[in-house]
N, C-alpha and C positions, 0 to 999 in steps of 0.2 A: 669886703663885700659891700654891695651898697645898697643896704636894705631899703631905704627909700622905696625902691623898685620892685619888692616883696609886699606886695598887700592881699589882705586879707577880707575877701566879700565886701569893699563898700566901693566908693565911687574919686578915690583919692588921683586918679591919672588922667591926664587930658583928653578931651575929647578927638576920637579918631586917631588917636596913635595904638599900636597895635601892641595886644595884650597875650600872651602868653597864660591857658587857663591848666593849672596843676590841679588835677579831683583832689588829691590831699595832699597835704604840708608833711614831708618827712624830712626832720630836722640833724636825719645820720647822715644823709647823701649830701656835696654842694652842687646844689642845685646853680650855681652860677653862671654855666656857660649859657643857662635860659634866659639872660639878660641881653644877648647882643641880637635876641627875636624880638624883643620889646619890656611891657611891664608883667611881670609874672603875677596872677592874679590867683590864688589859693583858692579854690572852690566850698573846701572845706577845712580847719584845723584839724591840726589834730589829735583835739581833746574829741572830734567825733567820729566815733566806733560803728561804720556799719557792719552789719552781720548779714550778709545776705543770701538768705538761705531760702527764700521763701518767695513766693511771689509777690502777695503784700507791697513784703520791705523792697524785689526791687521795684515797683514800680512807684513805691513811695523814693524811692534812690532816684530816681528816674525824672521823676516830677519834678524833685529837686532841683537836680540841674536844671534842667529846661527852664525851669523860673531865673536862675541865676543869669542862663545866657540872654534871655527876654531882661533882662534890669540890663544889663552891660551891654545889649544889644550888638551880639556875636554878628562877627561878618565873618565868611570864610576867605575871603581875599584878603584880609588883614590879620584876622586871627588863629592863633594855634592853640591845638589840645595837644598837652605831653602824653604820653604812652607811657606811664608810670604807676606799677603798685600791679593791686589784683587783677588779674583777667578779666574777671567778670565787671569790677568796675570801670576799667578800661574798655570793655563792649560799651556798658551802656550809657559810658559820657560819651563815647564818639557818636550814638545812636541819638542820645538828646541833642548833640549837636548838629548833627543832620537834620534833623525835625526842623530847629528852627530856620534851615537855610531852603530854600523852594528848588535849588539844583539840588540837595542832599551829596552837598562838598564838606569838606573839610579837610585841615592842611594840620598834618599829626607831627608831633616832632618825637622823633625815635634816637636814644640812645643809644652810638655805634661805639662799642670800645674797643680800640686798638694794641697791638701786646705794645709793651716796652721797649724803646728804640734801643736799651743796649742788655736787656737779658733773653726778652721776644717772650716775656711771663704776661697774661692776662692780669688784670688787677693789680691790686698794690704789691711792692715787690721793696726790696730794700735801695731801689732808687727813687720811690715817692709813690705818693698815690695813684690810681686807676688812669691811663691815660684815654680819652676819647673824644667824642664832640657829639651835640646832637644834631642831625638829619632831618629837613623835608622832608615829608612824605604825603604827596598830595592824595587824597582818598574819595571817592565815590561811591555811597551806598545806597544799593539799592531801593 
């Protein structure tokens, strides 16, 4: 894997190459076929726990991102949000990520997984791990 291409909130990848933004770092999945979208950028480790039950917390979630897309200065013609982890944080990055574009675009990258070409099992199976790829998904929100 080429970590290199795994960063974590600062500003290590060239300017206008297109960044792949993951809300959390989950280090059970490989996350690798996010690499041939560009530089996968970690929104958050994940040594951070949110809990979001409250309004508060999300809209303090909420803030968060948006400040991180305003640093990295999100474009949705260039860049992707993965659709990974909780629902509810999956709403509300794609929602911060709207905010900062003036169409309210955004271009979601969806994990499709396919069975196994020779048992036709979902997931890992005793011919290797999970087979799939991730998906386009261009999105307009209201």
């Amino acid at each position: 894997m080429r970590t290199s291409r795994f960063i974590h909130n600062d500003l290590a990848y060239r300017a206008g190459e297109p960044r792949v933004f993951l809300p959390f770092e989950d280090r059970r999945r490989n996350m690798e076929d996010l690499l041939r979208f560009g530089t996968v950028l970690t929104i958050f480790p994940s040594s951070v726990s949110w809990q979001l039950d409250g309004f508060v917390d999300a809209r303090d979630f909420s803030e968060a991102v948006r400040n991180v897309f305003r640093v990295h200065q999100y474009n949705f013609a260039r860049d992707f949000v993965v659709l990974a982890g909780d629902p509810l944080v999956i709403a509300l990055t794609l929602a911060a990520a709207a905010s900062i574009d003036l169409a309210r675009q955004v271009t979601a990258l969806k994990w499709d997984r396919h069975p196994c070409p020779q048992c036709r099992r979902y997931g890992g199976c005793e011919h290797g791990p999970g087979v799939g790829a991730y998906l386009r998904i261009p999105l307009s929100i209201p």
